[in-house]
C-alpha positions in Angstrom: 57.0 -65.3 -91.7 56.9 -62.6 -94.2 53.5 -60.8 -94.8 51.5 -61.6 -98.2 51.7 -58.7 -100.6 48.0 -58.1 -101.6 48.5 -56.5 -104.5 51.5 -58.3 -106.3 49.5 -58.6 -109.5 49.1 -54.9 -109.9 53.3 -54.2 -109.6 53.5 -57.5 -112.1 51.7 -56.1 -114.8 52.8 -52.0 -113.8 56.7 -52.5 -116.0 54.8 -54.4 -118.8 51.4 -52.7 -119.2 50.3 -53.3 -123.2 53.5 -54.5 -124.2 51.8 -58.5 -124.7 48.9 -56.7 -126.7 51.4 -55.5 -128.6 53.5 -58.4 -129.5 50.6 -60.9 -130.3 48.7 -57.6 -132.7 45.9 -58.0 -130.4 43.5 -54.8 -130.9 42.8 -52.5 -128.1 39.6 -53.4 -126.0 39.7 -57.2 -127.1 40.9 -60.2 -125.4 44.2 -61.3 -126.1 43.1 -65.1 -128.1 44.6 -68.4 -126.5 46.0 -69.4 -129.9 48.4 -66.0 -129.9 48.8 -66.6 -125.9 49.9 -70.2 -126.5 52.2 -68.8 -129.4 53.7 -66.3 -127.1 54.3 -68.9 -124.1 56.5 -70.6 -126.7 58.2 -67.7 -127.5 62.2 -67.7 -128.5 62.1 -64.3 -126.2 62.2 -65.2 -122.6 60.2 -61.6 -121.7 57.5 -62.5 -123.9 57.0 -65.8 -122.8 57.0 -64.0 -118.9 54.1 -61.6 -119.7 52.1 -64.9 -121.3 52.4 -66.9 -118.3 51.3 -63.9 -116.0 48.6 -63.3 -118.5 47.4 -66.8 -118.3 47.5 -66.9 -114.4 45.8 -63.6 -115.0 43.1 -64.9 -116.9 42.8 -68.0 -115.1 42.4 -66.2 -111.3 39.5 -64.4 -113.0 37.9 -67.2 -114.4 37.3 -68.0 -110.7 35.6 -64.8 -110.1 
């Protein structure tokens, strides 16, 4: 059985950091809106709608916290 990487979320977001801020015009320091998250998840571009559904996974394991 392979070992759990603990920090998989970290090397997610590492290729990609501020590149979903900048296609939904969110401003720096502010939360990225659900309306423009939703919008991206149903995105034409399959990278954009990636970094949506790791942001919403994102936000969604930190809800918890």
């Amino acid at each position: 059985m392979a070992k759990k990487d603990a920090h998989w979320m970290e090397k997610a977001f590492a290729n990609s950091h501020g590149q979903l801020r900048k296609e939904t015009g969110a401003k720096p320091g502010q939360p990225i809106s659900q309306k423009a998250l939703a919008k991206a998840e149903n995105s034409k571009n399959p990278t954009d709608r990636k970094r949506a559904d790791l942001a919403a996974t994102a936000r969604r394991i930190n809800k918890g916290k």
